[in-house]
matplotlib code that plots the C-alpha trace (Angstrom):
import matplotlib.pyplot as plt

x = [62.2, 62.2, 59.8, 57.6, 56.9, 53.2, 52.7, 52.7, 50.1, 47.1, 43.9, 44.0, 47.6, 47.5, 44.7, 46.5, 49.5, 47.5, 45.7, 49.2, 50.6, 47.3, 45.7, 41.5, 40.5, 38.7, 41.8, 43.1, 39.9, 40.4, 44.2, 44.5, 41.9, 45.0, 47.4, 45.4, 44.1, 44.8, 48.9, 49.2, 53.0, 52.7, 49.9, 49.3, 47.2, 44.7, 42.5, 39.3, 41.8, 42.1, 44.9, 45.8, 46.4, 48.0, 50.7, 51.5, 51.2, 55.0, 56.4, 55.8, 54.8, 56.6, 54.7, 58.4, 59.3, 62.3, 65.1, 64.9, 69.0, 68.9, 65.7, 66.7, 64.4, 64.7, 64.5, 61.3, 59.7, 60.6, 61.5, 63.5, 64.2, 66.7, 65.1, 67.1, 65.8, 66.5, 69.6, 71.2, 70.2, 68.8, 66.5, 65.2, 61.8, 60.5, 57.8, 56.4, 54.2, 51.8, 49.1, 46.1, 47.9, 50.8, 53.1, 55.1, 57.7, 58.5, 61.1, 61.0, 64.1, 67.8, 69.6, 68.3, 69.4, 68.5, 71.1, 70.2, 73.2, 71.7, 70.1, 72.3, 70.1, 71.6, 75.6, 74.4, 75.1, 71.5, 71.6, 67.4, 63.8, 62.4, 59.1, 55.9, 56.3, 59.1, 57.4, 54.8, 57.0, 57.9, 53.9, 53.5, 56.4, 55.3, 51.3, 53.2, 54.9, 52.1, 50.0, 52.3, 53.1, 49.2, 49.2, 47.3, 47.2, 49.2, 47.2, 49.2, 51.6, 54.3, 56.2, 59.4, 62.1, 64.8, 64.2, 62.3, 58.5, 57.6, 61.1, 59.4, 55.9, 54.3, 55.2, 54.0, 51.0, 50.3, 51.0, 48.2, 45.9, 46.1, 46.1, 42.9, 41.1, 38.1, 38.0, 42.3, 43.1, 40.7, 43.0, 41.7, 43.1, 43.7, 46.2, 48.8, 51.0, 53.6, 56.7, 58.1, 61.4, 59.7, 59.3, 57.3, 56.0, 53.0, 53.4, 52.3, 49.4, 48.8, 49.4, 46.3, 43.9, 44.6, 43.7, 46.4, 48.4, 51.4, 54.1, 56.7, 60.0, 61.1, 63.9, 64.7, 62.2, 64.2, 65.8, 69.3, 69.3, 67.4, 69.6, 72.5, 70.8, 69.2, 70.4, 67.3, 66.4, 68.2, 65.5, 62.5, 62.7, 60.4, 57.9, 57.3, 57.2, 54.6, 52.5, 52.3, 52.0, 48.8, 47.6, 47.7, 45.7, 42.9, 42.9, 43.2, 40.3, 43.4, 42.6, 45.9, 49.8, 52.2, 55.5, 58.7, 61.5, 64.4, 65.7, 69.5, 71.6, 72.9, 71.4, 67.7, 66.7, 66.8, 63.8, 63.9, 63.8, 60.5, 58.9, 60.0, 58.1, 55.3, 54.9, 55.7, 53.1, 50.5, 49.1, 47.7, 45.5, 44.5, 45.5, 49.3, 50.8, 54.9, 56.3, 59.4, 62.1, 64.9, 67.8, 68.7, 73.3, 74.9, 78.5, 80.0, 77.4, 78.3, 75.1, 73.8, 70.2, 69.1, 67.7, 64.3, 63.6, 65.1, 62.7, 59.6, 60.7, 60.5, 57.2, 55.7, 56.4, 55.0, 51.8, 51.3, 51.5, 48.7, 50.7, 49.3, 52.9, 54.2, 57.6, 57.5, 58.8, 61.9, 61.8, 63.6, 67.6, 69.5, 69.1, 69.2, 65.8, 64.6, 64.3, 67.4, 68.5, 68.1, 71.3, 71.0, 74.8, 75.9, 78.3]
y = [-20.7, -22.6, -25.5, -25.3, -28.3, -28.5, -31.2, -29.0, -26.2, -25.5, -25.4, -21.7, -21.2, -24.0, -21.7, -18.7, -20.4, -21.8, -18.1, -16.2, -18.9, -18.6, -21.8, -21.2, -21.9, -24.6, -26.5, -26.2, -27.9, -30.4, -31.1, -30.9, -34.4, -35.8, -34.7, -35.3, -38.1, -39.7, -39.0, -39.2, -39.0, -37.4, -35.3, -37.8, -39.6, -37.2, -38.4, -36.2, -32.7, -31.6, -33.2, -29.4, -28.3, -31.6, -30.8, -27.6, -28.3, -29.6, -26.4, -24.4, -27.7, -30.7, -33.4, -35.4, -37.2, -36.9, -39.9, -42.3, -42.7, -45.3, -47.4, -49.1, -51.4, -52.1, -55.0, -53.9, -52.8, -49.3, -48.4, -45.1, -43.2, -41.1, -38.9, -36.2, -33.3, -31.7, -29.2, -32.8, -31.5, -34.7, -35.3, -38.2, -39.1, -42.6, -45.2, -46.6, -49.1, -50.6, -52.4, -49.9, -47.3, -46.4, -43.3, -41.4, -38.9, -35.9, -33.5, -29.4, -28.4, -29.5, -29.6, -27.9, -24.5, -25.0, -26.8, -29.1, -30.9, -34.1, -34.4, -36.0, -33.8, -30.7, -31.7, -31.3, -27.8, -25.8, -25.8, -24.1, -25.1, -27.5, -26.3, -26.7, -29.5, -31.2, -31.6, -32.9, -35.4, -37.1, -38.2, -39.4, -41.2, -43.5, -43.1, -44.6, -47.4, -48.6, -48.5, -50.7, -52.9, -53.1, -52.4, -50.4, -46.8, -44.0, -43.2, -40.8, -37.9, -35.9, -33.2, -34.5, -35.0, -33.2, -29.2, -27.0, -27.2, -23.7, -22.0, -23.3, -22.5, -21.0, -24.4, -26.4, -24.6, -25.0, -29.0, -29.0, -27.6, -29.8, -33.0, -31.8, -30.4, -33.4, -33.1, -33.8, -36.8, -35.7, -36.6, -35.8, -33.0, -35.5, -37.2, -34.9, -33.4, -30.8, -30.8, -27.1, -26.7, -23.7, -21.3, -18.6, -15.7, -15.4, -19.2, -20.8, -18.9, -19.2, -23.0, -22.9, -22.3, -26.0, -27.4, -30.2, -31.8, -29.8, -31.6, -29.3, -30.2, -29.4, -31.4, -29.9, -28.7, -25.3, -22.7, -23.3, -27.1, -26.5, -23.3, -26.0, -28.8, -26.5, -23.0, -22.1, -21.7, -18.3, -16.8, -19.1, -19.1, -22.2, -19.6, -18.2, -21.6, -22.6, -19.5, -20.3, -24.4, -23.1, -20.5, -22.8, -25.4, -23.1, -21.3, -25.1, -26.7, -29.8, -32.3, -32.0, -30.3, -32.9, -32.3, -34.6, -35.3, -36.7, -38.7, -38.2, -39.9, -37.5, -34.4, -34.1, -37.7, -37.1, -37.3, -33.3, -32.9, -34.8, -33.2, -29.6, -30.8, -31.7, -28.1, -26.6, -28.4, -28.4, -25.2, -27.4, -29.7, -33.0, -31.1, -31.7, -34.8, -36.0, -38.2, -39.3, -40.4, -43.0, -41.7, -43.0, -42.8, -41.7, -41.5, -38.7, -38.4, -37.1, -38.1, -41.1, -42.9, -43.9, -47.7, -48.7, -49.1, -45.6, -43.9, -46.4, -44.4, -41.0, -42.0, -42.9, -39.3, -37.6, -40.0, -39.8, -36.0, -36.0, -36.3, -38.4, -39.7, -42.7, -43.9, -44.0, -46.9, -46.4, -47.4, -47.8, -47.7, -50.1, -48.0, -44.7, -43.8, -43.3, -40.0, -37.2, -40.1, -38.6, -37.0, -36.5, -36.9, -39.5, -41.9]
z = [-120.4, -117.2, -117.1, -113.8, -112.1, -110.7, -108.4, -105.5, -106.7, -104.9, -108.1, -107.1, -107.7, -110.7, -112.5, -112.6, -113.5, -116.5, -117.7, -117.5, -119.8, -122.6, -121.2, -119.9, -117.0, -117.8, -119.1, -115.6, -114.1, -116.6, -115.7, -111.9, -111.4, -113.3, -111.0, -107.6, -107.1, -110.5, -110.1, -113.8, -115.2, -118.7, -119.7, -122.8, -119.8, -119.7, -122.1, -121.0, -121.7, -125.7, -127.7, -128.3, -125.1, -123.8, -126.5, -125.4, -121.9, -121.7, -123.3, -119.7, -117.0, -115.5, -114.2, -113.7, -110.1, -108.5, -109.5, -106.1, -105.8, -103.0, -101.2, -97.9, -95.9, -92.0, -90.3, -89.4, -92.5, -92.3, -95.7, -96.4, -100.0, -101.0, -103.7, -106.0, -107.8, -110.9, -109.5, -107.7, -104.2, -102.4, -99.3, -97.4, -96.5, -95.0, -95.0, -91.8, -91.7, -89.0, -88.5, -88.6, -90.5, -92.8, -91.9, -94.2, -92.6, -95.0, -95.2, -95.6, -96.3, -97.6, -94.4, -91.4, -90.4, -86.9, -85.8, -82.6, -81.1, -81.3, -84.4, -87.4, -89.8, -88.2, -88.7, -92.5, -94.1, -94.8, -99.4, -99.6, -99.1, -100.7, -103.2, -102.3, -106.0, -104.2, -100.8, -102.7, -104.8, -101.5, -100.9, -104.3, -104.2, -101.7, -102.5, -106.5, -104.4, -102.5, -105.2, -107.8, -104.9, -104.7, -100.8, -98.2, -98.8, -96.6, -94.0, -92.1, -93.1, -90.6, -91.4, -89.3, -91.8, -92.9, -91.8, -90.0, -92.0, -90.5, -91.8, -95.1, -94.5, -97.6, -99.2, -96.4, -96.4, -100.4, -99.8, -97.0, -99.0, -101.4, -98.9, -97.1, -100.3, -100.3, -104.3, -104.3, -101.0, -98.2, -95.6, -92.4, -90.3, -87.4, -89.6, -90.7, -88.1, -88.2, -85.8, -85.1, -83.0, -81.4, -84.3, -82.8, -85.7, -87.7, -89.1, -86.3, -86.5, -90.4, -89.6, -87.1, -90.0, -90.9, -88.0, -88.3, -84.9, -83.9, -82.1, -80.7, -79.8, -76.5, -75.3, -72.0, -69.0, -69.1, -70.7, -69.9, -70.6, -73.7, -75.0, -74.6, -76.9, -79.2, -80.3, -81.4, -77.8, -77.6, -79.9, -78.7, -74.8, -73.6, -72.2, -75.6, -77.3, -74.7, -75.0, -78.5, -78.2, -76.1, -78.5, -81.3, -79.4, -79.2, -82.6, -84.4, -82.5, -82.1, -79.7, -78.0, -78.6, -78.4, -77.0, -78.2, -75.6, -76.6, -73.7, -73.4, -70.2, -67.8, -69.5, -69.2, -67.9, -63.5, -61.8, -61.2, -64.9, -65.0, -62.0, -63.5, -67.5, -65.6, -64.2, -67.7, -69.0, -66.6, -67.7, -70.8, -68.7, -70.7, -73.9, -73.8, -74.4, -74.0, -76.7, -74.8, -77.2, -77.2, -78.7, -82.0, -82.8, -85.1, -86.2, -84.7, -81.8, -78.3, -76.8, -75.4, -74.8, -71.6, -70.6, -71.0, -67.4, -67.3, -69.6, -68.3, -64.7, -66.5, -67.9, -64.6, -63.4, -65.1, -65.1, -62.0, -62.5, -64.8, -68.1, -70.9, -71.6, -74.7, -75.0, -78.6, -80.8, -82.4, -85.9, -88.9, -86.7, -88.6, -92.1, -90.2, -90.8, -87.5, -85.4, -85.3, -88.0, -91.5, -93.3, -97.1, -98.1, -100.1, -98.5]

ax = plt.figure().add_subplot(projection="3d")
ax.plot(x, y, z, "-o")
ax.set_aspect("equal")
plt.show()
């Protein structure tokens, strides 16, 4: 019989679980304080559940963390892990600290199936999804570290890692419950955001419910340009991505969508391409906001970044056009943790 790990189960989920296999239902309100917040590693820990039932617990449930293989730290604190489950598939998920908050970027999926030209993520063959348990593992690894290393807590969670979070969503989804229930971590809604490549079915809407940030990744001010960077495109036109981008403001009660654009010299950077965002986006009032991204090598990379005073020009385009605009901070480049960055294969 396969052992079932349970980091990643919603109390709904965790009390079925715990009926179907003879346990009460009360035994599983007595267990899941254990797991969330208390993060305990064995069930001997939990001293409040009968000695009975913490002995039989490990016959059917698996409280065991993935094995960290490799843990790199930047030149600028970024810290990334490379964690490996129990069938030897591996992901990567990193640690970035600031001063007012501490980020933690988690991955989806083994590989990505969706296969962006510029993303070192997407030169990796697709193995599966990740469970909702080993999503889950990546959080508490990091809540672990910072908490042995008796440091600030994780203050902020994206879903921008390895994979596509809404090609995974039922497993997103149990994780978010879970991270915004107030008796488990309370996170706030305004703290957790989920990137999409443009996925537009019923997940975008299920992920409305939530009420967590979206950040969509756009890449290109038109179809063409963006058909050539990301295949997904040919599916996902920008119109319908938008439409949804928009829908999703209003169903989530968000403050704003953001949209990520990866900077790329001679491809998407001319001045026409920021006049012709600024139109795409100006359907979205003060509710959209651009995330304009230097671009971060990698071996094997066709693509290259553009200067600062380049993308600081882009920026002021599309300011003046009524964007809210950030050039945002590259972190983490010298251990290939920052963005488009993360591969899982062992070197």
């Amino acid at each position: 019989m396969r052992i079932k790990s349970i980091l990643g189960l919603p109390f709904d989920v965790l009390k079925y679980e715990f009926v179907e296999k003879g346990f009460s239902v009360l035994d599983a309100k007595r267990v899941y304080p254990w797991i969330h917040p208390k993060l305990a590693q064995t069930f001997e820990e939990m001293s409040d559940v009968p000695k009975q039932v913490r002995e039989r617990l490990p016959d059917f449930f698996s409280l065991g963390r993935p094995i960290c293989k490799i843990l790199q730290e930047s030149s600028d604190v970024t810290s990334k892990a490379l964690l490996e489950f129990e069938d030897g598939n591996c992901v990567e998920t990193v640690f970035i600290p600031d001063e007012k908050r501490n980020t933690i970027c988690v991955s989806s999926q083994v590989g990505c199936p969706i296969g962006c030209r510029f993303c070192n993520t997407g030169t990796q063959q697709f193995c599966r999804n990740l469970t909702s348990s080993e999503i889950m593992a990546q959080i508490i690894f990091w809540m672990e570290r910072q908490k042995k290393l008796n440091a600030a807590p994780i203050t902020n969670i994206v879903f921008m890692g390895m994979g596509e979070p809404l090609l995974n969503s039922q497993n997103l989804f149990a994780v978010l419950k879970i991270l915004l229930n107030v008796k488990t971590y309370n996170f706030s809604r305004n703290k957790i955001t989920v990137s999409t490549s443009g996925i537009v079915d019923n997940s975008i809407i299920e992920l409305a419910k939530f009420g967590v940030k979206l950040a969509v990744s756009l890449h290109a001010p038109n179809d063409k340009k963006r058909s050539a960077l990301m295949p997904i495109n040919n599916k996902y036109k920008i119109s319908d991505v938008l439409d949804a981008a928009l829908n999703y403001y209003k169903a989530s009660n968000t403050s704003h969508v953001t949209f990520e654009y990866l900077l790329l010299d001679g491809i998407n950077d001319s001045d026409d391409d920021a006049f012709e965002l600024s139109k795409l986006l100006r359907k979205f009032g003060a509710h959209a906001r651009v995330n304009l991204i230097m671009f971060n090598s990698w071996n094997g990379s066709k693509f290259m970044g553009v200067s600062n005073e380049k993308a600081n020009h882009f920026s002021k385009i599309l300011l003046a056009r009524g964007i809210r605009t950030i050039i945002r901070k590259s972190r983490g480049r010298d251990i290939f943790a920052a963005c488009g960055q993360l591969k899982s294969e062992e070197k």
